[in-house]
C-alpha atoms as one frame of an Amber mdcrd trajectory, in Angstrom:
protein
  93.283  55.105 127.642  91.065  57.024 129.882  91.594  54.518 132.646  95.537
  54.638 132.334  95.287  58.318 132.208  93.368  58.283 135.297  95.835  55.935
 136.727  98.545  58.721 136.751  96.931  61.115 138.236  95.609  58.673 140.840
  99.398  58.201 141.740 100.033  62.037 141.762  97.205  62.491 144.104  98.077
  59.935 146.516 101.710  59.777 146.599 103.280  63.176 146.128 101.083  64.863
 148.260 100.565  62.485 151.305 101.816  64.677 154.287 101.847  62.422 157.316
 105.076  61.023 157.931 105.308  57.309 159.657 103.038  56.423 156.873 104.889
  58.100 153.985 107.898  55.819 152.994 105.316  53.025 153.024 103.057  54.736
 150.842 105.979  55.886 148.086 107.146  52.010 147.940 103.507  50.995 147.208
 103.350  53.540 144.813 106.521  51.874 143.098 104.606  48.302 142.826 101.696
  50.568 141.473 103.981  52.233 139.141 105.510  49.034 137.808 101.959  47.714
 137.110 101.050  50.761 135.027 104.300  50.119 132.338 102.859  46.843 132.205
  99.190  47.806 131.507 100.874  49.897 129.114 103.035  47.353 126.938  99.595
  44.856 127.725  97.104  47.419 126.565  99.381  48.626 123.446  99.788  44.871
 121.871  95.810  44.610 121.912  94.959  47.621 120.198  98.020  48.103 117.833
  95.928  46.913 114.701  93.058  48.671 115.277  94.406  51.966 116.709  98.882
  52.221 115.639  98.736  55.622 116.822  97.206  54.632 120.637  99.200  51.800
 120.516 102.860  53.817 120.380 101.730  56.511 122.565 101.545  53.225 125.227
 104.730  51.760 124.192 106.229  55.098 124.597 104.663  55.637 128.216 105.986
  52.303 129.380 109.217  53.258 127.819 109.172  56.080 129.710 108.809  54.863
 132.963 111.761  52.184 132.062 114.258  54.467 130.752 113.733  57.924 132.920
 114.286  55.715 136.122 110.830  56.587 137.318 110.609  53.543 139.552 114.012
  53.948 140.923 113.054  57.970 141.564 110.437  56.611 143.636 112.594  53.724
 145.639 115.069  56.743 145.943 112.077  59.084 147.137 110.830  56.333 149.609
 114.595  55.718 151.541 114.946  59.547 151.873 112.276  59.814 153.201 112.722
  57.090 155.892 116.199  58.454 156.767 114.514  61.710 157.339 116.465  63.924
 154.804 113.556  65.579 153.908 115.000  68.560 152.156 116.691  65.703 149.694
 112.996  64.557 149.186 111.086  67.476 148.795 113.413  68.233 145.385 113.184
  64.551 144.210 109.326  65.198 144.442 109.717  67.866 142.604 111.542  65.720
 139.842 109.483  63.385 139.317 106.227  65.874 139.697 107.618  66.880 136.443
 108.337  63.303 134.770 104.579  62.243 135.867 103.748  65.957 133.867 105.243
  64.306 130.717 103.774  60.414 131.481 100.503  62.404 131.552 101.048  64.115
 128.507 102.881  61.329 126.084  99.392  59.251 127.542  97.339  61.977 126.174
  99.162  62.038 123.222 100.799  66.013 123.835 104.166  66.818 123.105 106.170
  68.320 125.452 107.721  72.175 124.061 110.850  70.918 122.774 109.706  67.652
 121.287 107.071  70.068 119.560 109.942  72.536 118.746 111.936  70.016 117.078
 109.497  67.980 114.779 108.577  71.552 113.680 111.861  72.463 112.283 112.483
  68.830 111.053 108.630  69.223 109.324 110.222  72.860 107.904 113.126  70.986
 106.318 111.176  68.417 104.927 108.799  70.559 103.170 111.498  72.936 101.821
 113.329  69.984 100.720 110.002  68.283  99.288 109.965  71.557  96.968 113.194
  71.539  96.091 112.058  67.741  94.667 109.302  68.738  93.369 110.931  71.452
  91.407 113.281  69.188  90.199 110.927  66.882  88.766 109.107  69.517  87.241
 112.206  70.414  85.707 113.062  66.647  84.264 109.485  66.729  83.080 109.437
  69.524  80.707 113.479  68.537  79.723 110.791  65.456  78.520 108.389  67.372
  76.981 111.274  68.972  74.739 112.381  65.663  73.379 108.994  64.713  72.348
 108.090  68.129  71.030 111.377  67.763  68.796 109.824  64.561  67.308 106.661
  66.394  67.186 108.118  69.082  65.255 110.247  66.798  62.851 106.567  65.126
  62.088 104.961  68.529  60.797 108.054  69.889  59.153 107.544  66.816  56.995
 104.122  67.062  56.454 104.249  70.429  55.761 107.384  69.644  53.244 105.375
  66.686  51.145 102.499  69.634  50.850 104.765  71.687  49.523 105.937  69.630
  46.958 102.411  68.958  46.384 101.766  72.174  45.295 105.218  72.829  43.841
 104.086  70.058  40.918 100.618  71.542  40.843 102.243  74.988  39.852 104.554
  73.129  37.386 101.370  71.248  35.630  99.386  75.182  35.519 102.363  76.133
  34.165 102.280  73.960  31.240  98.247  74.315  30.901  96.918  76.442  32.969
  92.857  74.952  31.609  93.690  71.509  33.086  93.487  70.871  36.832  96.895
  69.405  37.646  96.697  65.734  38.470  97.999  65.846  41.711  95.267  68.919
  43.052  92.485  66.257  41.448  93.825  63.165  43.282  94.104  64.484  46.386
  90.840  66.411  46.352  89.073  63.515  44.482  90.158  61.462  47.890  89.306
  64.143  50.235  85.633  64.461  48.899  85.294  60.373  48.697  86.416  59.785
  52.542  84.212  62.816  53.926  81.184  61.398  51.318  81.663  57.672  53.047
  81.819  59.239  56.631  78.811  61.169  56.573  77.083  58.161  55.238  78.371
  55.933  57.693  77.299  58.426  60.344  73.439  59.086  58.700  73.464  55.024
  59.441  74.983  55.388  62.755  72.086  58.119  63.874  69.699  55.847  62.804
  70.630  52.957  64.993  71.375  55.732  67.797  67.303  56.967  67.118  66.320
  53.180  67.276  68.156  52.402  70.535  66.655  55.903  72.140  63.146  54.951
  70.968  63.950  50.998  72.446  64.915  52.685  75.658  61.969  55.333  76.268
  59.664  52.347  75.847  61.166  50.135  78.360  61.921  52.656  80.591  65.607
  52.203  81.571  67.908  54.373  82.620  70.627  53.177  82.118  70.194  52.092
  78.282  69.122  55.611  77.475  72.082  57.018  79.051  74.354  54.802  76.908
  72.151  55.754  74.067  72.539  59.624  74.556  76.266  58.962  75.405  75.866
  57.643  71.719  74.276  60.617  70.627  76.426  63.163  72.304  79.412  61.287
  70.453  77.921  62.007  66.915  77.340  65.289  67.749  80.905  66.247  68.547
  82.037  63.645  65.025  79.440  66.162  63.365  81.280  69.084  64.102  84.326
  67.627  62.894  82.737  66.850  59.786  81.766  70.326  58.997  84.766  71.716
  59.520  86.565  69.271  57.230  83.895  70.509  54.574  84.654  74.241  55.380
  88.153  73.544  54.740  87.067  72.016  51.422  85.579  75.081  50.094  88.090
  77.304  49.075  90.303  74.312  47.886  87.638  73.267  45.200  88.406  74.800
  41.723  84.890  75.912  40.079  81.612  77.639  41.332  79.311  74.918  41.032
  81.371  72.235  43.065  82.013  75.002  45.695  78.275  75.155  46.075  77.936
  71.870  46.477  80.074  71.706  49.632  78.568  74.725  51.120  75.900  72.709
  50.516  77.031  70.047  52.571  78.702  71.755  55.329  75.480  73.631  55.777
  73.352  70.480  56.111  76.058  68.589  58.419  75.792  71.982  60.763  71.801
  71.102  60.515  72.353  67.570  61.642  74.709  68.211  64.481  71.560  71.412
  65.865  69.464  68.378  65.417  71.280  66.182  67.796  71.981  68.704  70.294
  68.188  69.091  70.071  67.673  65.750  70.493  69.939  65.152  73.418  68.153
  68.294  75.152  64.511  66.498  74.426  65.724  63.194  75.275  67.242  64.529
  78.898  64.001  65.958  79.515  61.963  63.037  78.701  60.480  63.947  75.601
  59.959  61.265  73.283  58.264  62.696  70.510  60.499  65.573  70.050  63.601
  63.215  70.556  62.536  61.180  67.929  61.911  64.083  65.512  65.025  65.753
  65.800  66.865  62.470  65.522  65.147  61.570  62.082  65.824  65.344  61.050
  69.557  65.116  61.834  69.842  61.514  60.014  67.688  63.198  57.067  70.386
  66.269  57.234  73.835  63.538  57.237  71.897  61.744  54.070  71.590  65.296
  52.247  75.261  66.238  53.322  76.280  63.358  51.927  74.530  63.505  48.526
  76.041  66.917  48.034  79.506  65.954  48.629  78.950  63.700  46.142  77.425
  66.392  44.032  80.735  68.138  44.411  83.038  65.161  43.435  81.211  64.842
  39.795  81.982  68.820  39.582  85.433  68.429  40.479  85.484  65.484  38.289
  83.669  67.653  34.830  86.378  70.640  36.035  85.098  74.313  36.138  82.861
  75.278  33.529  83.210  78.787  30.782  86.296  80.264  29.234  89.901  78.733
  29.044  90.501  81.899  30.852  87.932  81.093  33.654  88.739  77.717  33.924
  92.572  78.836  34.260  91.398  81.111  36.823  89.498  78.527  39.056  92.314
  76.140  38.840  94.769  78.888  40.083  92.973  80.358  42.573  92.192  77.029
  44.418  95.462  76.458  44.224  96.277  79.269  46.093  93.711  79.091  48.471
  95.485  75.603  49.127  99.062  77.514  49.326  97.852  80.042  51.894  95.905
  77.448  54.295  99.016  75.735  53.957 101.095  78.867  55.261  98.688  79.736
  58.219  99.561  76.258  59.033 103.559  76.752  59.122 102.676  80.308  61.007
 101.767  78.134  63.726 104.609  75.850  63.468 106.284  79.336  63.933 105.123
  79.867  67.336 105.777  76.580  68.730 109.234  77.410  67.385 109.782  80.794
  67.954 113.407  80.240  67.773 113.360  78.703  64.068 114.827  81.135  61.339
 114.057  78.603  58.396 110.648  78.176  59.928 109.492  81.571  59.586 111.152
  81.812  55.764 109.136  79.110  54.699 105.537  80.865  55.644 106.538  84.276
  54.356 107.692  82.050  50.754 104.041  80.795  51.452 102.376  83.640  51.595
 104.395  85.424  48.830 103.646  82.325  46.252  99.717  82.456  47.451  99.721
  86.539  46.568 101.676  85.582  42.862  99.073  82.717  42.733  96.255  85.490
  43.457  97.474  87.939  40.900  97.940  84.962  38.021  93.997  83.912  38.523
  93.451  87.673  37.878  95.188  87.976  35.366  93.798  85.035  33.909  90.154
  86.274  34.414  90.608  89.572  32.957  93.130  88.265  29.544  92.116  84.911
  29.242  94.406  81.488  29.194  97.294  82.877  27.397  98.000  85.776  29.514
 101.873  86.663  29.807 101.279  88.345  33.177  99.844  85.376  34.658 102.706
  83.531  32.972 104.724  85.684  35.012 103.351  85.592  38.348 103.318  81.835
  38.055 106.626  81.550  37.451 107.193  84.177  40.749 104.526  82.046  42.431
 106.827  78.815  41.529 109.925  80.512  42.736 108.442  81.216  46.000 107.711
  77.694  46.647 110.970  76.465  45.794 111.883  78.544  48.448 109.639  77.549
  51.592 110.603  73.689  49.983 114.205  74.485  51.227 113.516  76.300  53.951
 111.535  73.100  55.308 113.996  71.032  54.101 116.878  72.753  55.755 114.731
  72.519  58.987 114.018  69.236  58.846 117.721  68.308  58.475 118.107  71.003
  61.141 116.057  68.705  63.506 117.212  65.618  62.281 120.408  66.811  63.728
 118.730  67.142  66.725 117.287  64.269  66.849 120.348  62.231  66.478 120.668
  62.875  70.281 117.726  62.471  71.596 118.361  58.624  72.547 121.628  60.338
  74.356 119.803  63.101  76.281 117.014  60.380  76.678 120.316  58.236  78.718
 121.037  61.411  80.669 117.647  62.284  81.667 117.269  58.946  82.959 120.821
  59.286  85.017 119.697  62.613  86.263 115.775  60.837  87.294 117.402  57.925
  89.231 119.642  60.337  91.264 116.020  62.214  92.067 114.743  59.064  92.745
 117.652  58.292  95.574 117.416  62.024  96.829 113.249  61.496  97.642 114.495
  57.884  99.218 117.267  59.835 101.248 114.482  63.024 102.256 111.981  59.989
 103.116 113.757  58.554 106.174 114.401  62.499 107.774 110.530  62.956 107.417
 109.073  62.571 111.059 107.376  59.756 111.745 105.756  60.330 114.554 102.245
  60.880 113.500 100.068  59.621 110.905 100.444  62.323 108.475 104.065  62.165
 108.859 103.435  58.073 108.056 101.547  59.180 105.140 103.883  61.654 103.608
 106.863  58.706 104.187 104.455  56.183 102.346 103.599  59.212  99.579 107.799
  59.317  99.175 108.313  55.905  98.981 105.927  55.641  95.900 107.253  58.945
  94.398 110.685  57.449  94.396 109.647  53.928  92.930 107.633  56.178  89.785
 110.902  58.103  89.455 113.063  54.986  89.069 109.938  53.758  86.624 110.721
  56.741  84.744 113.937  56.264  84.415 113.624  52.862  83.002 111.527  53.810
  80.580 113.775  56.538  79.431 116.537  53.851  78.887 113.976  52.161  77.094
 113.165  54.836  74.912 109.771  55.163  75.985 108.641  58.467  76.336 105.451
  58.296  76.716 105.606  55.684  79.938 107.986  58.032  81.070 105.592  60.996
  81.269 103.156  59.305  82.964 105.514  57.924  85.791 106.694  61.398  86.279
 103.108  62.923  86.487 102.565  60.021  88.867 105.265  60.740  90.965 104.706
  64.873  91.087 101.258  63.869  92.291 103.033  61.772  94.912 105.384  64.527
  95.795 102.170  67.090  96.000 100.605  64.529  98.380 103.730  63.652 100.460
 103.710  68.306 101.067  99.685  68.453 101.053 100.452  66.365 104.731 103.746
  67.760 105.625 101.991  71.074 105.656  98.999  70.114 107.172 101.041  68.651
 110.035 103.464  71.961 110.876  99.990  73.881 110.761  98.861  70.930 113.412
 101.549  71.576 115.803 102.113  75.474 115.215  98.655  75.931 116.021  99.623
  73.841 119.528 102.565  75.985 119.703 100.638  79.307 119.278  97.239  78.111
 121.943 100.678  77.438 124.383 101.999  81.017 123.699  98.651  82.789 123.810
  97.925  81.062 127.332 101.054  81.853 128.425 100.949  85.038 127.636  98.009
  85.635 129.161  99.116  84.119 132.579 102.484  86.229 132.311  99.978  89.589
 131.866  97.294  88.084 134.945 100.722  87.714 137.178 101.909  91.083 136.207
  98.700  92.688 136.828  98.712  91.448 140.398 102.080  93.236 141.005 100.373
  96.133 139.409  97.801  96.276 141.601 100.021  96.173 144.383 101.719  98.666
 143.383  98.395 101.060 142.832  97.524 100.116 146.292 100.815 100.399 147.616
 101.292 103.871 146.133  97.933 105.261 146.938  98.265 104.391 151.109 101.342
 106.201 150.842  99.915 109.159 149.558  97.040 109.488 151.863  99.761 109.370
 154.685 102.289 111.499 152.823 102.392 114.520 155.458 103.972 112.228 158.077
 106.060 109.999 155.743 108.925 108.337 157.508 112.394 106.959 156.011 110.747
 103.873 155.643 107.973 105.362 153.546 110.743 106.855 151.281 112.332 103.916
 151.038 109.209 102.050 150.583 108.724 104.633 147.305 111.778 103.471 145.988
 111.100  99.812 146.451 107.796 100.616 144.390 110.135 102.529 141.640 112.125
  99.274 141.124 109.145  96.542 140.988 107.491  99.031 138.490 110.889  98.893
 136.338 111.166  94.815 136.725 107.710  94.939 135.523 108.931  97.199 132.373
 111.663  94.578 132.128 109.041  91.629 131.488 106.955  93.418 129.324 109.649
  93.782 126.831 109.760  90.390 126.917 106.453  89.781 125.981 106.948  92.664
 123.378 109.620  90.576 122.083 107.695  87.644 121.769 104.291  88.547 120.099
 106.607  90.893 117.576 108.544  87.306 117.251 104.822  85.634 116.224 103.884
  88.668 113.628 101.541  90.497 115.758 101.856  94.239 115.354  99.300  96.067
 117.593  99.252  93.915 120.708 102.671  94.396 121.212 102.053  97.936 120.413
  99.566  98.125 122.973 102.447  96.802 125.462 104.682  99.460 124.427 102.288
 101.873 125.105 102.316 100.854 128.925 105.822 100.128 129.024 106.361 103.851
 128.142 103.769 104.840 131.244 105.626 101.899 133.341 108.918 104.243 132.931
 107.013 107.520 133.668 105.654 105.803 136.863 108.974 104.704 137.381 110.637
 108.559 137.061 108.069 109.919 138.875 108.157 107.067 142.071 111.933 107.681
 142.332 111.208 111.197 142.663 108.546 110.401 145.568 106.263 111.638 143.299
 102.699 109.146 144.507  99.898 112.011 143.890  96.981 112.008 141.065  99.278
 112.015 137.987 101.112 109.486 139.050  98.280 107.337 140.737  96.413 108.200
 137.314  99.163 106.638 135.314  99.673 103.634 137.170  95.859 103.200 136.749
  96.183 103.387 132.982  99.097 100.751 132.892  96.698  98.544 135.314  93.540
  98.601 132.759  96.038  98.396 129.743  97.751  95.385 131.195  93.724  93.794
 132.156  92.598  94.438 128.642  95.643  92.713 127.084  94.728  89.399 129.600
  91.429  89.407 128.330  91.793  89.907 124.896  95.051  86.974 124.821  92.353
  84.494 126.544  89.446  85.602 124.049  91.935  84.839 121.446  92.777  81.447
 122.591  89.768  80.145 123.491  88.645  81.415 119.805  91.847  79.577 118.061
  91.091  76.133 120.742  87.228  76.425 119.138  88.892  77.283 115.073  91.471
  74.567 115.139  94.338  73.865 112.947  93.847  75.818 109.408  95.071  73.116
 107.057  97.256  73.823 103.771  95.971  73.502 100.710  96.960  71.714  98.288
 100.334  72.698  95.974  99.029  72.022  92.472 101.399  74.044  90.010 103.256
  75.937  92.562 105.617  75.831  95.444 104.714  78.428  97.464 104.039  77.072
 101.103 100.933  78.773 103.106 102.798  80.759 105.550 102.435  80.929 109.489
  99.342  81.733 110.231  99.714  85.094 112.696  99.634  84.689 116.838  96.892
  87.064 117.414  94.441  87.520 113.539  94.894  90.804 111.894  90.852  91.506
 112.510  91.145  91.825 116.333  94.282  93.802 115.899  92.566  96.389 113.675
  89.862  96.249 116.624  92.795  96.549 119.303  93.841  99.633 117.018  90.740
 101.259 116.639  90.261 101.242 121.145  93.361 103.020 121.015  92.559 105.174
 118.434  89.472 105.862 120.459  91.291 106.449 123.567  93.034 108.979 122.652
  90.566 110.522 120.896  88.684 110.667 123.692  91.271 111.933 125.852  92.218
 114.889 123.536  88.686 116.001 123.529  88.696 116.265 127.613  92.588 118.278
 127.681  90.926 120.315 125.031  88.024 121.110 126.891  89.850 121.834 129.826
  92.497 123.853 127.886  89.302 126.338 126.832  88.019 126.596 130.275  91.600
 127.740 131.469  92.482 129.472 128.004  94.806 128.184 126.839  97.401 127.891
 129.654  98.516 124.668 130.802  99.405 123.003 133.882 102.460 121.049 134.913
  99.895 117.931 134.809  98.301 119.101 131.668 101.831 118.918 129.996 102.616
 115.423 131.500  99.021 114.409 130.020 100.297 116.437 126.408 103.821 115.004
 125.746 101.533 111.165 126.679  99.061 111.693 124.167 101.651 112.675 121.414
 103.927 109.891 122.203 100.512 107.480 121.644  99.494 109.512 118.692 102.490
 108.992 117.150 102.528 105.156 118.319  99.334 104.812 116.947 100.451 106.318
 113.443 103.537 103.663 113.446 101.384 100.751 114.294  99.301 101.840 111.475
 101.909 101.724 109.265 102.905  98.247 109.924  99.999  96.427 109.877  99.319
  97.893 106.301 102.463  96.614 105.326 102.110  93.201 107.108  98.352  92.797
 105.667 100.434  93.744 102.131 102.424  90.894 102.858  99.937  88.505 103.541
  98.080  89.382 100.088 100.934  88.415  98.236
C-alpha cells in the first residue's frame, strides 16, 4: 500500500509540476501509460490481499475505480493535447482539476474520506442508531408484553395453591370445631409428611457429606487440583442445600401443635445451622490447604446433619403422641398451630398482593387471612384460660371459620378471574408473534441502510441480520406456544440489537473525531491567515503614524483601506464564532467575540484617521488575542490526534446515546476563562492605579480603556454562565 501510495505522489511530483515546455506534452502522455498501470496494480494488488486484509482490498478496488470512472486518464490525454496546442491557460485549470482528483486517489489509498463522504455516512450512522433504538425499544416492549403472559400463568399457579391451603385449613377449623382435643386429620397428614421428607433429606445429606469428606481427604493426598476443586464445588453445594434445610425447619416450628415437638425442631434447625458453619469452615480450611482442619469440620458438619435428623424424628413421634396436659391445653396447641399455619399462609397471599397490585379479590383474601388467624389466636386463649369446652372459643372459631370461607372465595373468584384471562393468552400469544415478525422485517429493512463501508459498519449489518433471524425464532415459538423459547430468542436478539448500536456508535465517534481534528486544524489555519493580515495592519498603521504630520491623500486613503481589511477581518471571525458555537464550545468563541468587539473599535477609530497609541494599543490586543487562539486550536488538536476516538459504551438497559463529544474539552475552556478573567483583572488594577495618581479624573483614553473592560467583564460573566449550564448538560 505504501508503494502505491508513493506511486501517486511520484506522478504529482513529476507531472504537474514539470515546467519546461518542448518536453511537457511528452511527459503528461507518459504519465497516462503510468497512470493506467497504477489502476491495474490496484485491481492486481486488491485480488491478492482480499482474504487476508477486505478492508485494504476495497480501498484498491475503489482507487482503480476511481481512476476509471472520474476520467483521470482522459484528464491527462486532455492535459497533454492542450498543452501541445499551446492553450496554456486551458491547461493550467485542467491541472488544477486533476491536482484535486490525485488529492482524493491519495486519500481513498490511505483509506481518508473526503468531507462530504465523511458528512454523509455520519448522518446515515445518526439514522441508523436512532432507528436501532427505536428497535430496540420495541423489542423491549414485546418482551415484557411476554413476561405478562407468563406472569398470568404464574399467578393462576399460586392462586391455586394458595386456594387448596385454604381449604386445607378450612377442614382443619371444621374438625377443631367438632373436637377441639384432637388434631384434625388433615393438619397431622400434612405435617406428618412434612417432618418425614425433611427427616429423609437431612439423612441423605449427613451421607452425602461423608462421601464429600472422603473425596476431599482422597484429593489432599494425591495432590490434585482439579479433584479438590470438584470436591469443594461439592461442598459448597451442601452448604447452600443446608441452608435450605433450616429454613424449611424454621418454618416448621410454629406449625407444630405441642411444646415438646416444637423443641424438637428447634432442635434440628439449630444443628442443621451447625452443619452448614461447619462446611463453610471446611471450604475456608480446605482453600487454604489445611487438611486437618478440613477434615474436622467436615466430620463435625456430617455429625451435626445425623443429630438434625434424629430430632426431626424426635418431633414426628411428638406430633404423632399429640400435645401433652389438659383438654384445654391440648385444644389450645392444636388451635394455635393452626393459626400460626393461617397467618404464614396470609403473609404469603400479601405478596401475591404486590405482584398484583391491581387485584381487589387478592387483597380480600389476606385481610380474611389475617382476620381468621386473630379469631384463631383469641380461641387458643380462650381455650387456655377455660379449658376445652369454652363457649368463647366456640365463638371465635366459628368467626375464625367464617373468615376463611371468605379468603376461599375471594381466591376462587380470582382464579376464575384469571382463568378468564387466560382463555386469551394463546390469542395475544398469535398477536405477539404478528407484531415480532413485523420487528423482525423492520431490523431486515434498517440492516441494508446501515453503512457498509467499514468494518464496524459490516459488523453492526452482520449483528442485524442475526437479531432479525432470533426475532422471527421468537415468533415461531410464540405460534407454538412456547414461551419460554420465546424469551430466550428475544433476549438473544436485544443482545444483538445492543451489539449492532455498541458499533454504530463507536463508528460516528470514529469519524466525528476526524471531523472535529479537520475543524480544529482548520480553524487554526483560518486564525494563522488572519493574524498575518493583522499584522499588516499593526505595521501598516504604526508607519502611518510616525509620518502623520505630513500625511498625504494617499495616506488618508491608505487609513481607510486599513478600516475596511480590519472590518473583512471582523466579517471572518464571525464565522469562526459561528462555527465553534456550532461544535458546543462556549469560551473560545467567546474569546473571538472579545476581539471582534476591539476589531470594530479599530475599525471606528481607523475611519476616523484615528492611528495613535489607543488605537495601535488595540490592534495589538486583537493581534495577541487572535495568536493565542492559533496556539491553543493546534495544542488542542495535536492533544485530540494523540487521545483518539472516545468509543461508546455499551447500551445495556437504556437508550440513551453518548452524545458529541465537545470541539474544544470543557477543562481548557475553564483555563481559556480563567486568562481572561486574569486579564482583566490585571488591567483594572493598572486603570485603577493610574486613576489614584490622577484622582480620580479620567482621560479620553482612560474612558476608551473603561467602557473595554466593562464590555469584557460583562462577557466574561455571560460566558460563565453558559458553560455552567453546558457542563449541567453534560452531567445529565
Amino acid at each position: 500500500m505504501r508503494f502505491l501510495v508513493g506511486l501517486v505522489v511520484l506522478l504529482f511530483g513529476i507531472g504537474l509540476f514539470a515546467q519546461e515546455e518542448p518536453a511537457l506534452a511528452a511527459r503528461q502522455k507518459e504519465l497516462k501509460r503510468r497512470l493506467e498501470e497504477l489502476a491495474r496494480l490496484c485491481e492486481q494488488k486488491a485480488k491478492q490481499v482480499a482474504k487476508k486484509s477486505p478492508e485494504e482490498a476495497q480501498r484498491l478496488r475503489d482507487a482503480a475505480k476511481f481512476i476509471y470512472e472520474k476520467l483521470m486518464l482522459a484528464d491527462m490525454e486532455e492535459l497533454a493535447r492542450l498543452v501541445r496546442n499551446r492553450k496554456f491557460a486551458q491547461a493550467l485549470a485542467k491541472r488544477e482539476d486533476l491536482l484535486r482528483k490525485f488529492d482524493e486517489l491519495l486519500a481513498i489509498l490511505a483509506g481518508q474520506k473526503s468531507d462530504a463522504e465523511r458528512r454523509e455516512e455520519i448522518e446515515k450512522l445518526r439514522t441508523a442508531i436512532s432507528k436501532v433504538n427505536e428497535l430496540r425499544q420495541k423489542q423491549s416492549d414485546l418482551m415484557r408484553a411476554l413476561k405478562e403472559l407468563e406472569n398470568l400463568e404464574q399467578k393462576i399457579r399460586a392462586v391455586e395453591e394458595a386456594l387448596r391451603e385454604v381449604e386445607e385449613l378450612s377442614q382443619a377449623q371444621q374438625e377443631l370445631m367438632k373436637n377441639p382435643t384432637q388434631m384434625p386429620s388433615v393438619m397431622q397428614k400434612s405435617l406428618s409428611q412434612a417432618l418425614s421428607d425433611l427427616a429423609k433429606a437431612l439423612s441423605e445429606m449427613a451421607a452425602a457429606q461423608g462421601r464429600v469428606a472422603a473425596a476431599t481427604a482422597k484429593a489432599f493426598q494425591s495432590g490434585s487440583r482439579s479433584e479438590l476443586g470438584k470436591a469443594l464445588k461439592a461442598q459448597d453445594e451442601l452448604m447452600e442445600k443446608a441452608g435450605e434445610l433450616a429454613r424449611r425447619a424454621a418454618d416448621l416450628i410454629d406449625k407444630l401443635p405441642g411444646s415438646e415437638a416444637r423443641r424438637a425442631m428447634k432442635k434440628a434447625r439449630e444443628a442443621t445451622e451447625r452443619a452448614r458453619e461447619a462446611m463453610r469452615e471446611a471450604r475456608s480450611a480446605a482453600a487454604a490447604g489445611d487438611q486437618k482442619s478440613t477434615a474436622e469440620n467436615q466430620k463435625s458438619a456430617q455429625q451435626a446433619l445425623s443429630e438434625a435428623a434424629d430430632a426431626v424424628k424426635q418431633a414426628q413421634q411428638a406430633l404423632a403422641k399429640g400435645p401433652q396436659g389438659k383438654p384445654g391445653e391440648k385444644a389450645a396447641a392444636h388451635q394455635q398451630a393452626l393459626a400460626n399455619r393461617t397467618s404464614s399462609l396470609g403473609q404469603k397471599v400479601g405478596q401475591m398482593t404486590k405482584n398484583s397490585p391491581s387485584s381487589s379479590k387478592v387483597g380480600q383474601a389476606q385481610k380474611a387471612l389475617d382476620e381468621a388467624a386473630s379469631a384463631m389466636n383469641k380461641a387458643a386463649e380462650h381455650f387456655q384460660r377455660e379449658g376445652a369446652q369454652s363457649a368463647r372459643a366456640k365463638s371465635s372459631q366459628g368467626e375464625a371459620k367464617q373468615k376463611l370461607d371468605e379468603a376461599k372465595k375471594a381466591l376462587a373468584e380470582e382464579k376464575e378471574r384469571l382463568e378468564r384471562m387466560a382463555k386469551n393468552i394463546k390469542k395475544r400469544l398469535e398477536d405477539l408473534a404478528v407484531k415480532q415478525e413485523r420487528l423482525a422485517q423492520e431490523t431486515k429493512q434498517t440492516q441494508k441502510q446501515v453503512p457498509a463501508s467499514s468494518r464496524a459498519g459490516r459488523s453492526a449489518r452482520a449483528n442485524l441480520g442475526r437479531a432479525s433471524r432470533s426475532m422471527r425464532s421468537a415468533s415461531s415459538s410464540m405460534q407454538q406456544g412456547d414461551s419460554q423459547g420465546a424469551r430466550q430468542a428475544q433476549r438473544d436478539a436485544l443482545d444483538r440489537l445492543d451489539e449492532a448500536l455498541q458499533q454504530l456508535q463507536n463508528r460516528l465517534s470514529q469519524l466525528q473525531h476526524q471531523e472535529q481534528l479537520q475543524q480544529l486544524l482548520q480553524l487554526a489555519e483560518e486564525l494563522d491567515e488572519m493574524v498575518k493580515i493583522q499584522r499588516k495592519i499593526n505595521e501598516e498603521t504604526e508607519k502611518l503614524d510616525r509620518r502623520r504630520d505630513e500625511w498625504k491623500r494617499s495616506d488618508r486613503r491608505r487609513c481607510i483601506e486599513l478600516s475596511d481589511e480590519e472590518d473583512n477581518l471582523a466579517k471572518r471571525a464571525k464565522k469562526l464564532v459561528a462555527l465553534m458555537e456550532k461544535e458546543n464550545a462556549v469560551v473560545y468563541p467567546g474569546r473571538l467575540r472579545s476581539a471582534i468587539h476591539d476589531m470594530k473599535e479599530v475599525v471606528q477609530l481607523l475611519s476616523s484617521y484615528d492611528t495613535g497609541a489607543y488605537t495601535q494599543s488595540v490592534e495589538y490586543e486583537i493581534l495577541k488575542t487572535l495568536e493565542q487562539l492559533a496556539k491553543s486550536l493546534r495544542r488542542e488538536y495535536q492533544a485530540k490526534k494523540r487521545q483518539g476516538p472516545q468509543g461508546a459504551r455499551r447500551p445495556r438497559g437504556g437508550q440513551r446515546r453518548g452524545r458529541k463529544p465537545p470541539l474544544v474539552p470543557p477543562v481548557a475552556e475553564l483555563k481559556m476563562l480563567r486568562n481572561m478573567e486574569k486579564e482583566v483583572y490585571q488591567r483594572t488594577v493598572r486603570l485603577y492605579e493610574a486613576l489614584k495618581v490622577q484622582k480620580g479624573r479620567m482621560n479620553l483614553i482612560q474612558k476608551r480603556l473603561m467602557r473595554r473592560l466593562l464590555f469584557k467583564q460583562s462577557l466574561i460573566r455571560e460566558l460563565t454562565e453558559k458553560m455552567y449550564e453546558e457542563l449541567k448538560k453534560r452531567r445529565r
